[in-house]
matplotlib code that plots the C-alpha trace (Angstrom):
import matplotlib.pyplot as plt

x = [-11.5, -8.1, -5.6, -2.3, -1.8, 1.3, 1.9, 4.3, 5.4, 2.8, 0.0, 1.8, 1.6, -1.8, -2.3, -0.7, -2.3, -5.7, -6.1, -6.9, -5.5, -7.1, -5.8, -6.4, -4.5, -4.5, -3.9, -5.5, -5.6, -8.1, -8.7, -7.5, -4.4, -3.6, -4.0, -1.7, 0.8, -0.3, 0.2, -2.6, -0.2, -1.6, 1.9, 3.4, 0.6, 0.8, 4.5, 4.2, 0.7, 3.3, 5.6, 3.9, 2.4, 6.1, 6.7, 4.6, 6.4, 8.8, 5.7, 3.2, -0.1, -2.1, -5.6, -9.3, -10.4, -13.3, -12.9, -13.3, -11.5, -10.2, -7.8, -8.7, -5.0, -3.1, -5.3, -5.8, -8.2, -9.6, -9.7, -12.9, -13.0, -10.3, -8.1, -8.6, -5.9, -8.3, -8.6, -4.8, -3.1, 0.2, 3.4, 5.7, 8.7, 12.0, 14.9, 17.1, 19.9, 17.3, 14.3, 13.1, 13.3, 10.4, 10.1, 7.3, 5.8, 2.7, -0.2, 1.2, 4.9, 4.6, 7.1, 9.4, 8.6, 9.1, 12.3, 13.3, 11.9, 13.9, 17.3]
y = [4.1, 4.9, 2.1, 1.4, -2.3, -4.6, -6.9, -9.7, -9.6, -12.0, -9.7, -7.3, -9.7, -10.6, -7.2, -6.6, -9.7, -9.6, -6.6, -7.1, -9.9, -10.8, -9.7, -9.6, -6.6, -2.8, 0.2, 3.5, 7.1, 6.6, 9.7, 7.2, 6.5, 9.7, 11.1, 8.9, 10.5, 14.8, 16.0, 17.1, 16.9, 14.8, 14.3, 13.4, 10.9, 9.9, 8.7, 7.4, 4.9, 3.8, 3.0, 1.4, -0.7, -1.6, -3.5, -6.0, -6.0, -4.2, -3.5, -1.3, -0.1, 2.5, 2.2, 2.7, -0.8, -2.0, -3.4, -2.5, -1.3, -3.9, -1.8, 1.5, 2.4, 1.0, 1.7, -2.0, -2.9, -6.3, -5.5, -6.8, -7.8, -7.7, -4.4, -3.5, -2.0, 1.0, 2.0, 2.2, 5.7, 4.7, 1.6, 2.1, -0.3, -0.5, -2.9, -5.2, -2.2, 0.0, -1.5, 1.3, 3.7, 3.5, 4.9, 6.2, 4.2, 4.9, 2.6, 2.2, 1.3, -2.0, -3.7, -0.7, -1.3, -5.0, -4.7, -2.2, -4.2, -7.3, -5.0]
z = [1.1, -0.2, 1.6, 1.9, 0.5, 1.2, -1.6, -3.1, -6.5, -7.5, -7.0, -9.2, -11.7, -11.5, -11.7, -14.9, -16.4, -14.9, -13.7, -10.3, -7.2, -3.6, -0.6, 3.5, 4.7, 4.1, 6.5, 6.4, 8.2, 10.6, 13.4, 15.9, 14.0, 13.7, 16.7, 18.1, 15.4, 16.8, 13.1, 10.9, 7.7, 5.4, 3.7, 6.9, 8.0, 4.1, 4.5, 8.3, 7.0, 4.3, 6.7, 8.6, 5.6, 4.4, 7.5, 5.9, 2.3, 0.5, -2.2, -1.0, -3.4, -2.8, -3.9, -3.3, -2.1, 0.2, 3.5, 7.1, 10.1, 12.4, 14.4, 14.5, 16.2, 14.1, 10.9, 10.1, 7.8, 6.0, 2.4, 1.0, -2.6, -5.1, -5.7, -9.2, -11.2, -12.4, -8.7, -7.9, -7.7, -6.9, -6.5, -3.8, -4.1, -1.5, -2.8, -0.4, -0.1, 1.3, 2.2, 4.4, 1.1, -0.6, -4.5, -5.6, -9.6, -11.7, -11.4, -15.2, -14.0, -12.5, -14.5, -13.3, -9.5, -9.8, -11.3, -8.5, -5.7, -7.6, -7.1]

ax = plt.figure().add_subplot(projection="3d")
ax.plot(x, y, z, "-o")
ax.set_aspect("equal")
plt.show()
């Protein structure tokens, strides 16, 4: 399932070195979730998951991960097994000026988004 991931910088790390880290938490679009949201734009719902996943961390990976739903409304989910850096589409990094404002970095650009996030 394609999940919204908040991370620390370490995970960034181990992803550069070892291509993959461990983590517990992820959101995702589930119908509950966004139903609670009325919009059927998948941008919109896109951003607002985000959102909701940078509460967590100013670091926020999107990837297709395993887990499983553990609150439907809010779009929780346990991640299962390790995110691998193959399977991650995007880096979203806010810095301490603006940590609401996300930036959008290549699953290649990791140095990039660390050094933003470290801004």
């Amino acid at each position: 399932m394609r999940a919204w991931v908040p991370v620390q910088p370490e995970h960034l790390t181990s992803l550069q070195s070892a291509a993959q880290f461990a983590c517990d938490l992820g959101f995702v679009v589930t119908p509950e979730w966004a139903q609670s949201w009325d919009e059927t734009d998948p941008e919109v719902l896109e951003a607002q998951i985000l959102a909701d996943a940078g509460q967590h961390s100013r670091l926020v990976i999107v990837c297709e991960c395993q887990g499983s739903i553990t609150n439907a409304d809010s779009g929780q989910i346990a991640v299962s097994g390790p995110v691998i850096k193959a399977n991650v589409y995007a880096v979203f990094a806010a810095n301490s000026v603006n940590p609401q404002d996300f930036l959008w970095f290549g699953p290649t650009e990791l140095p990039e988004a660390l050094a933003w996030h470290s801004s």
